[in-house]
N, C-alpha and C positions, 0 to 999 in steps of 0.2 A: 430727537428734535433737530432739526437743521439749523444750519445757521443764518439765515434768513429771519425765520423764526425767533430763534434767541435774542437777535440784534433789535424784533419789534418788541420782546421785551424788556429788554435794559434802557430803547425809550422810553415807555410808560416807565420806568421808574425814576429816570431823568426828572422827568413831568413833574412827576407828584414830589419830589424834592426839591422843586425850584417852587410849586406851591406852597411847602411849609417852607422855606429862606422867607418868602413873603410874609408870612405868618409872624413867623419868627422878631423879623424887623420893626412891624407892626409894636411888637410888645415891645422891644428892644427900646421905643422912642416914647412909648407913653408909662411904664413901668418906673424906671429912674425916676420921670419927670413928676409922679402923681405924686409917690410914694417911695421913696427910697429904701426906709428900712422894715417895707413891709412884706409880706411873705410869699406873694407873686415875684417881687425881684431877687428878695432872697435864693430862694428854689432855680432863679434863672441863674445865677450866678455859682450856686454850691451845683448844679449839676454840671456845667460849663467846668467850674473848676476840678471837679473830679474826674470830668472826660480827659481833659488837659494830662491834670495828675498822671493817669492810666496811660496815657498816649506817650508823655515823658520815660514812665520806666520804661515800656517797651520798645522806645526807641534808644533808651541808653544801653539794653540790652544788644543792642543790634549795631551799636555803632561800631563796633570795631570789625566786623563783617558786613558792609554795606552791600544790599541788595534790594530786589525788587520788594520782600517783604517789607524793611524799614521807611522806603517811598509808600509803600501801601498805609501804613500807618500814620504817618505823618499826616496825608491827603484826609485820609479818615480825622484826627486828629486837626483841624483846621478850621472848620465852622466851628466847633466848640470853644476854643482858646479864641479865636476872632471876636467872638460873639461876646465874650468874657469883657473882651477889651476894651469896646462897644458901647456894654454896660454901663463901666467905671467910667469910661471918657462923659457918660451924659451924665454921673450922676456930681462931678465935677465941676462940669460946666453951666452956665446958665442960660437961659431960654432955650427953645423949645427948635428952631430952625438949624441948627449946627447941630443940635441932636438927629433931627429930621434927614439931614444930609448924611451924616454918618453911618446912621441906620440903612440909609438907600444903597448906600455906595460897595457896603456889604454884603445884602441881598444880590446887588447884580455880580458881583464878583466869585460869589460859590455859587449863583447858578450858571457861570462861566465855565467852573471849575467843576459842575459835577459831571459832564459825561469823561471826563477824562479821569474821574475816580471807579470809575464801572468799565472802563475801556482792559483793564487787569481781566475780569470776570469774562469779557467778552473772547478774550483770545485764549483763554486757558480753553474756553468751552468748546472754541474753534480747533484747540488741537487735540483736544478729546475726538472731535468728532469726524477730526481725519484720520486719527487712531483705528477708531473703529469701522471706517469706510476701508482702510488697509487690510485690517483682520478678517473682513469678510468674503464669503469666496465669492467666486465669478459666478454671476447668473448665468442658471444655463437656457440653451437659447430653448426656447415654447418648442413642445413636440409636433406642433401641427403637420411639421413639414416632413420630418420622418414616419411620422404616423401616416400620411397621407402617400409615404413613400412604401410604406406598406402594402395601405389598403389597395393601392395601383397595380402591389404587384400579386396580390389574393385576386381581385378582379383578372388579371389577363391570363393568371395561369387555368383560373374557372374558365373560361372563356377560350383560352384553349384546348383544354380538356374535351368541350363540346358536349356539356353533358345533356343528355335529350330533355324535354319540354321546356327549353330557353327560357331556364330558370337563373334567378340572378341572386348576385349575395347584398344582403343587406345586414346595419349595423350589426357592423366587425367589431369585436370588444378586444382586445390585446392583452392577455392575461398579467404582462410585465413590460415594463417599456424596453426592456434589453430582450426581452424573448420573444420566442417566435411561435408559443403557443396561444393559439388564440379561439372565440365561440361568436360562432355565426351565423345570421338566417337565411335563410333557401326562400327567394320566394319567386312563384311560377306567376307569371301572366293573368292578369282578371279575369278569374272567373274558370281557371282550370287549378288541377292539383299538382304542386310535386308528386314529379314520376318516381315510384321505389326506388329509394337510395338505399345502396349497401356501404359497407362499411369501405370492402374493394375500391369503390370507383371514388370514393372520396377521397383514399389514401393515394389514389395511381393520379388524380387530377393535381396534388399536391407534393408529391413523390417524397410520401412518408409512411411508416409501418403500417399493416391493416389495426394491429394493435392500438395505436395511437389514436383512432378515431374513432369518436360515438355518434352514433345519428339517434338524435331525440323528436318525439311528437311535438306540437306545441299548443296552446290555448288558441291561436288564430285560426283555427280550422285548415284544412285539406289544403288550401293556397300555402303555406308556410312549415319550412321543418328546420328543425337545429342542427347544426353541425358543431362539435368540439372535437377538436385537433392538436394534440395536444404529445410533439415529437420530443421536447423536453422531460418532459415527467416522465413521459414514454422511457427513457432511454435512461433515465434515474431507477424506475422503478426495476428497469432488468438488470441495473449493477446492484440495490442496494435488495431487493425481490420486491414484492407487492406490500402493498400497506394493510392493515387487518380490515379497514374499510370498502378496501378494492375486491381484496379477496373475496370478502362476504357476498358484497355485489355481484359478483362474477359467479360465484359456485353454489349462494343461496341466496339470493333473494330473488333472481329471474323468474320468470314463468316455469311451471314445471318442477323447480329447484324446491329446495326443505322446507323453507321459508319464503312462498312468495311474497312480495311488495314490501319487505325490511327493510330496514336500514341501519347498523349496525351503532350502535351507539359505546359500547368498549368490549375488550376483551384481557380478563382477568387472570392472571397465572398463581395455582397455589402449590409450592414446589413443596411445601411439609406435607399435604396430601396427596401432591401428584392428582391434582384435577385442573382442568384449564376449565374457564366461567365465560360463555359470551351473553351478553346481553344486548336487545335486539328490540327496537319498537316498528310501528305500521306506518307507514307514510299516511296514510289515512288512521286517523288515530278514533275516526268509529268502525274501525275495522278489526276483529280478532283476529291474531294469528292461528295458520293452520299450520302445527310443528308433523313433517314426515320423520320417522328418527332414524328409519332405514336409510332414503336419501341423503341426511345426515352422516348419517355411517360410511357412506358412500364417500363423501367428499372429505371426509376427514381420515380415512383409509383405517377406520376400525370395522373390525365385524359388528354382524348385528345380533350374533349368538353370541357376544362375549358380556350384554348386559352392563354396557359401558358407557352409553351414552342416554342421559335422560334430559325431560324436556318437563317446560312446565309455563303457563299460560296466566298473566295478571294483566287481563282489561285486555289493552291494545299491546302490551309489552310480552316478550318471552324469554326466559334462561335456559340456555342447555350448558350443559354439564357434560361434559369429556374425561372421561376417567382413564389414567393412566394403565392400571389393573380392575380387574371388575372388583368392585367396592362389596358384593355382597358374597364374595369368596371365602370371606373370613368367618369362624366359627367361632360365636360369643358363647359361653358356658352360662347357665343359667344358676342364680345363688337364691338362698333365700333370702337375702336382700330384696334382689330384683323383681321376684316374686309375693312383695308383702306388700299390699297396695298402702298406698296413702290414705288421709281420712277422707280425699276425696272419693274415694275407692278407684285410682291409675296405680299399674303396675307394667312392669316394664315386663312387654312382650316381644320383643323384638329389635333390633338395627334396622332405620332407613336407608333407600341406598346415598341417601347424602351423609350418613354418617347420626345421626338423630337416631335418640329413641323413639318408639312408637309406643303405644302403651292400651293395655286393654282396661275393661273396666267392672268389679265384682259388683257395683252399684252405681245409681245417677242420682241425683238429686229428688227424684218422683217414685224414687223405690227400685227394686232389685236389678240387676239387668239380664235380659235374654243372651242369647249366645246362637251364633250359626256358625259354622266353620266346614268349608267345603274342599275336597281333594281325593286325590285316586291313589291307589296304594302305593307307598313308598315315599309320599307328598311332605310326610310330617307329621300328619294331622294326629297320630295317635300321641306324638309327642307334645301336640298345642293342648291337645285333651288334658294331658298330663300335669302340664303348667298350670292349665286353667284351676285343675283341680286344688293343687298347691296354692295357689293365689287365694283360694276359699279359703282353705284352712290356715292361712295366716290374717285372715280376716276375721278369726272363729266365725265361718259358717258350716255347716255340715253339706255333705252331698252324698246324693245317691247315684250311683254309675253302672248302667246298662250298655253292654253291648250285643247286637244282630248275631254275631260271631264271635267265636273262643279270639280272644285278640291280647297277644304276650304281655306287649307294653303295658295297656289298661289291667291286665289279671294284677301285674304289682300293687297297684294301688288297693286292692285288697284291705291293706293293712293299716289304711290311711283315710279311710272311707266309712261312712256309717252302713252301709250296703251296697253290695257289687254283686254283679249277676249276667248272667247269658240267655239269650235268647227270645224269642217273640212273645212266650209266654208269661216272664219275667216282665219283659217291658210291661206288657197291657198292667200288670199286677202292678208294678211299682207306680204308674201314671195314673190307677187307680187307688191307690195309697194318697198320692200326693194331691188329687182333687178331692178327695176326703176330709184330706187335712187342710183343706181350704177352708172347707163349713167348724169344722176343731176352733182354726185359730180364731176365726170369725166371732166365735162365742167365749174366747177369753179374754179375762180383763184383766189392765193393764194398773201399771203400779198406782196411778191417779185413782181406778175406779170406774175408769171408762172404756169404752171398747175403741178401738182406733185403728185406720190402714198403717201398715208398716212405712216405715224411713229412715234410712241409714243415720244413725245416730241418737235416734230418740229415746230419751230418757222414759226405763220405765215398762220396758217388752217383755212381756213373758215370756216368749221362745225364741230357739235360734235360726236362721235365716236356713233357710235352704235349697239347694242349687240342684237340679234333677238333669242327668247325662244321659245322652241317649246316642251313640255310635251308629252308622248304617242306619239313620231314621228310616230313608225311603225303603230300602230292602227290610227292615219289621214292619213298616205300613203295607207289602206286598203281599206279606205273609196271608196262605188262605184264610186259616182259622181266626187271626186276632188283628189282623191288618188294618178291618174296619175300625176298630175299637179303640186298634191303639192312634189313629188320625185323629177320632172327634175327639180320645180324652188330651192328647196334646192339643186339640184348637183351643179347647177351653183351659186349660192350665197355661197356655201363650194369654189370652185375654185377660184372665182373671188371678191368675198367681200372683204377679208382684205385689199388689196390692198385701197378701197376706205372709208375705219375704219367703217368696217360693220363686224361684229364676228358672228357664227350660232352656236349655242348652242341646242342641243339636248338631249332629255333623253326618256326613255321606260324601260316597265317590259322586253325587250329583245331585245338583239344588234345583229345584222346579216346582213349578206349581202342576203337580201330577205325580199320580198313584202314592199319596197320601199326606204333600200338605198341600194345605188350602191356600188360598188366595189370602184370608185373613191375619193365616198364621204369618206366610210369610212379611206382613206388612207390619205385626206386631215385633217379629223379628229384626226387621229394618229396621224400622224406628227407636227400640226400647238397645241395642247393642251395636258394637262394630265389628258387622260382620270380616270373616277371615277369609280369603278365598285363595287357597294353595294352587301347586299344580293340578289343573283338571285334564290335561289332555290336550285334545283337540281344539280348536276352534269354536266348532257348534258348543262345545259343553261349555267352554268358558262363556262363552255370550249367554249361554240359559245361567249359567250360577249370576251373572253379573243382570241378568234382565229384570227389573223392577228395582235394583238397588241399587243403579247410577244410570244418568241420562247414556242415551244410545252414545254422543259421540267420545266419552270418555271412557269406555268399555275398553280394557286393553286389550292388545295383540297374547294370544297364549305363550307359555314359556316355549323356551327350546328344550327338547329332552337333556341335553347337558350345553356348559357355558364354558368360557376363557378355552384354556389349550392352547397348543402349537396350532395356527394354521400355514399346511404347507401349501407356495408359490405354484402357478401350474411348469413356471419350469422347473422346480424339486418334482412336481409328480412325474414330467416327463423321463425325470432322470431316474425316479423308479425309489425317490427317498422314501421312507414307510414314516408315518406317522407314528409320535412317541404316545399317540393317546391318554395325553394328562389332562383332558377333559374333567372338567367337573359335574357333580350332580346337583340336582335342584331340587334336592328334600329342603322341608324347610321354609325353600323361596316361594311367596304369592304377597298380595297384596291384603291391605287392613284398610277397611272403607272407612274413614274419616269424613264429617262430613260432606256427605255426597257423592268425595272423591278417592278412588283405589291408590293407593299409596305404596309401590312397592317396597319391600321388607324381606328379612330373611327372620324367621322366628331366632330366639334362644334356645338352646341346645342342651340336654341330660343326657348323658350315656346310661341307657337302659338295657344295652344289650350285652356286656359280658357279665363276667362270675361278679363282680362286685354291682352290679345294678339297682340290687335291693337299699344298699350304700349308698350309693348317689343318689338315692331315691330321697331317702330318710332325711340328708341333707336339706332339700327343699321343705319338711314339712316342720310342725312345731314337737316339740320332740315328748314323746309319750303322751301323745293328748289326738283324741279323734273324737270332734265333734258331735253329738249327737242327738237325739230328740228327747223333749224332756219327758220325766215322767208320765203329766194328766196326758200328752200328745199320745207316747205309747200306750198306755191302759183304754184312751179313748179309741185308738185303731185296732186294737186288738177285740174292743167291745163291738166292733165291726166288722170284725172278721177280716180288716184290708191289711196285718201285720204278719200272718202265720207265714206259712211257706209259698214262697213265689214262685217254687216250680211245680209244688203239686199239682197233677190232674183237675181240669176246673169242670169236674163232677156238681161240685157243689156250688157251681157259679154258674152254670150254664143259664138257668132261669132266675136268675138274679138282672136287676134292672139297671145298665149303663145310662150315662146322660150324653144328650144330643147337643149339639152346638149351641141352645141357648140356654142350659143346663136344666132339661126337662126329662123324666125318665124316658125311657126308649128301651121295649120288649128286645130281647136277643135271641135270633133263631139259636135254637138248640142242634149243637151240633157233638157228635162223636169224639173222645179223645183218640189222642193217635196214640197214647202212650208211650209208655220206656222205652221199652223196646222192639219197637216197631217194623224193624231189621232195615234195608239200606235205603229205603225208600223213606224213610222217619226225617221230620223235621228237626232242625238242630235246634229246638228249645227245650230242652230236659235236661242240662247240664246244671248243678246245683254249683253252687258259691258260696262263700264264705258272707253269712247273713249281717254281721255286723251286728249292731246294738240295737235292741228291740226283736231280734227275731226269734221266731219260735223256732224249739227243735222236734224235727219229727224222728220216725223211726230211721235208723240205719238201714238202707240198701243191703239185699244179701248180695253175697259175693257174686251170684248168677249176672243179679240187676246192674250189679255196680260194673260190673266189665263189657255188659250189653248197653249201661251207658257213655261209658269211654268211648266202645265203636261206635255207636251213633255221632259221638261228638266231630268225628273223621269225616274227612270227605269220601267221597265212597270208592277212588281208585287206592288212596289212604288206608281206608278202611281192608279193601282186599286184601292189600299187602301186610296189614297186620293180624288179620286172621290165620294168612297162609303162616307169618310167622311165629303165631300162637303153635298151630297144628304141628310147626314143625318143631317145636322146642326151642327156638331161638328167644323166645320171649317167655318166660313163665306168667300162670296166673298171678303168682305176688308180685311181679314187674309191675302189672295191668293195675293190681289194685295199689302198690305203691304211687305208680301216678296218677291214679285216681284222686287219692288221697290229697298229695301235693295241691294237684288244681282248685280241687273244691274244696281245702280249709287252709 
């Protein structure tokens, strides 16, 4: 408030205090006179007297210090005691006109007396308010003039530059009032375009870094372009480096770059994992990002074989992940923990490469679940097989396990298995076993009394679930003799088994809809599991395993035959350094399709390959217990003939009636057995196996058979070399029939 100000208000209060003096007097004259001892004069005179009162001590308090406060009081203290005296004098006297006078005389006299009782307040306020006119700093003077001392001198250094299409600068914004970075517009002559500006000529009209300037498009159309010019920040940013926003800009989000049209919104350091996080939205926020991870790779100076950099797309937003060491390096051992699903039926199949479990699944909510798992040898996959199978049996469900090919890993579970077996001929048998046992369960009733589809959990089943495995599907669908057969009874065992807690599980070096499964199977497959897709190879193979079971543009890039290592500099190679080749392998490594999307993962891990294997095996399952089918199941498949021996001669099956894909019978050409022994030219399905529970036993192989089945089991340059070392003594016949023995019980 000014003092101007304060001074028009200590008048109005003058005013209105010289209105109540008025007032005042008024009663002072008729109050006495009417009524003396009554309680209008009273009240005038006890409040009168108690101003007084009050006014007295404070003044005796102050009298031996005299100062401006004791005058402040006194003045204060003056209409009251005056007024007092006023009073008593009319009520003394008599008539009414010497009252009348008294009363006036007093009125004009404190309203004489009041602004000099406010004149204290007035100068105290006056020196407050030079106090604070002191304390305050100097204005400073309006930038117009140095602004405009500016823009004078942007305008004449453009203008002498000379840049072509006598194009002019218009609003200059000045990023700081003390700096000299500033943004501003280009605009050409009506009705023509700014001529292509580079970054060069704006920086040499200005004589500042190429770095320091950006030439932006703008809303105005072709007549108009932006320029920001910016030598300060310029020259901050090469003492202190680039800022994580700039950089981004610069190396990814441009055209061409990892991430076109980004914008970089943070970047995250997680120094306990050694992963650095950026996260990155679209300037167009109806726009998806399109993550390159190679490009990526590129500007962050990792390779792109070290499986280090991943990426991942929500709406308009993306996260990549930078990993210090490749994350899926590490080799998690597999317990039977990990492997006993939950009652949801999840168990832990794997490490993601964020560090996340992945999880497979022995049921869904609608009944059993399918299974595909696809990879080329060395992939893993016999090892996935393995888990899967342990996952069952910690589930108590039983399974049956077929493989195309004598295959080590699978032979173990032998002893962990309701029936394990080799070859094309087995497969067709066991898939004819288990679509048997569809119409079995179908006709058993349940603890209620009622016949019912199966569901995990339901109170009340009369048998145990069961899980059918099938190794190299496509190479036993290729197969001359049972190829056919064994396709349609898996189409229909895919469509109609869960229902009767029957699950088909399948795997091969390559997944397609060609030379033996169908279009349908694989869709039942899709939908009812999550599919596994390891190392396949090449490129083509991985887009066929991935083709129908995620959209085209999520299909990933195939692995690298091996990951991390030393990568040597091309000046080490000049210098002729050798490579320590501590490359890694990618067993193991592929993806688990989760909703929609390929998830890459490294499976869990069993040592099945030294002397203790069987060990580590037995670890994963439930200990002295293998699942198996229950009695009426066997007695009813054995009343059908689909329980005796799976590798015998299908003499007695030839004219026997398969069902066709809408489970209708269907005539089977009669065809020839190849038999035993066939000699090198013999198909490898006559290897017998260890039947498991339910099976029949047939006669014992003589010694002849059983060693002409071992060689058939061989591949056939295998094979030579074991004959010649028969011929030569190197091997004896009890060798041959000891591991005969071995394999097939």
């Amino acid at each position: 408030m000014s003092t101007a100000a304060l001074g028009r208000v200590v008048a109005r209060q003058v005013h209105l205090e010289r209105v109540l003096y008025g007032a005042a007097a008024l009663g002072l004259t008729i109050a006495p006179n009417t009524d003396p001892t009554g309680p209008v004069n009273l009240t005038v005179l006890g409040l009168g007297g108690a101003a007084t009162a009050l006014a007295s001590v404070r003044a005796w308090r102050h009298a031996g210090t005299p100062d401006a406060h004791l005058l402040k009081t006194v003045m204060r203290a003056l209409p009251a005691a005056t007024a007092v005296a006023v009073d008593v004098t009319a009520m003394v006297t008599g008539g009414w006109h010497l009252d009348a006078a008294a009363s006036a005389a007093w009125c004009l006299s404190m309203g004489w007396l009041a602004p000099f009782s406010r004149s204290g307040r007035l100068r105290h306020a006056q020196e407050t308010l030079r106090q604070i006119e002191a304390a305050a700093p100097e204005e400073a003077p309006a930038p117009e003039s140095r602004e405009s001392d500016f823009e004078r001198t942007l305008h004449a250094m453009w203008a002498r530059a000379e840049i072509p299409g006598d194009t002019r600068l218009r609003r200059i914004d000045r990023h700081s009032p003390d700096g000299i970075d500033f943004s501003a517009l280009v605009k050409a002559p009506d009705g023509r375009a700014v001529p292509r500006l580079d970054e060069v000529t704006v920086a040499a009209a200005f004589g500042v870094p190429e770095g320091a300037v950006t030439v932006l498009g703008t809303a105005y159309g072709p007549g108009w372009a932006e320029i920001v010019v910016t030598p300060g920040a310029h020259k901050t940013a090469q003492t202190a480096g680039p800022s994580d926003e700039s950089w981004w800009a610069k190396n990814i989000a441009r055209a061409g770059k990892a991430v076109p049209g980004s914008v970089l919104e943070y970047r995250q350091r997680d120094e306990a994992r050694g992963v650095t996080h950026y996260v990155a939205r679209m300037e167009d926020e109806t726009e998806a990002p399109r993550v390159d991870i190679k490009k990526f790779c590129v500007a962050v100076g990792v390779s792109h074989e070290d499986l280090r950099v991943f990426g991942h797309v929500d709406r308009n937003r993306v996260h990549v992940m930078v990993c210090d060491v490749p994350p899926l390096a590490a080799v998690n051992h597999a317990t039977r923990e990990s492997v006993t699903p939950d009652e949801r039926g999840f168990w832990r199949l794997g490490i993601a490469y964020d560090g996340s479990y992945v999880r497979g699944r022995v049921h869904r909510p609608e009944g059993i679940a399918l299974g595909l798992i696809g990879g080329v040898s060395g992939s893993g996959k016999s090892q996935l097989i393995v888990l899967c199978v342990a996952a069952d049996a910690n589930a108590h469900m039983a399974s049956w396990v077929a493989t195309e090919a004598p295959d080590g890993k699978i032979a173990l579970l032998s002893g962990h298995v309701d029936r394990h077996g080799v070859g094309a001929v087995y497969i067709w048998r066991m898939l004819k076993a288990a679509v048997a046992l569809m119409d079995i369960r179908g006709q058993m009733i349940w603890a209620d009394g009622q016949r019912r589809d199966w569901s995990p959990g339901a109170p009340g089943c009369p048998y145990t679930p069961l899980t059918v495995y099938v190794d190299e599907f496509l190479a036993a669908c290729r197969d001359e003799e049972y190829g056919e057969r064994i396709t349609d009874l898996a189409d229909l065992l895919s469509v109609k088994g869960r229902k009767y807690g029957i699950g088909l599980k399948i795997a091969g070096q390559d997944i397609k809809v060609d030379d033996g499964m169908t279009s349908t199977m694989r869709n039942q497959l899709k939908a009812n599991s999550r599919p596994v897709i390891l190392n396949m190879g090449d490129a083509a193979a991985t887009r066929r395993a991935f083709d129908g079971i995620v959209k085209a543009e999520v299909v990933p890039e195939p692995l690298p035959g091996e990951y991390g290592g030393t990568q040597l500099t091309i000046e080490e190679r000049i210098a002729g350094a050798e490579s320590p080749e501590d490359a890694l392998g990618v067993g193991g490594v592929g993806w688990i399709v989760v909703q929609g999307r390929p998830v890459l993962m490294r499976t869990l891990y069993a040592d099945l390959s030294g002397p203790d294997a069987r060990t580590n095996l037995a670890t994963l399952f439930p200990p002295a217990t293998v699942q198996a089918l229950t009695r009426h199941e066997t007695e009813a498949l054995e009343a059908l003939g689909r329980l005796g021996d799976w590798y015998a001669p299908d003499e007695s099956d030839d004219d026997e009636e398969d069902l066709d894909d809408e489970g209708e019978p269907r005539k089977r050409r009669k065809k020839k057995s190849t038999g035993a022994g066939a000699g090198a030219g013999a198909k490898r399905n006559s290897l017998p196996a260890g039947g498991g529970a339910g099976a029949k036993t047939r006669a014992t192989p003589s010694a002849k058979d059983q060693v002409a089945l071992f060689l058939d089991m061989l591949p056939a340059a295998t094979r030579a070399q074991a004959v010649d070392a028969v011929a030569g003594g190197d091997i004896t016949p009890e060798d041959v029939l000891d591991a005969y023995e071995a394999l097939t019980h």
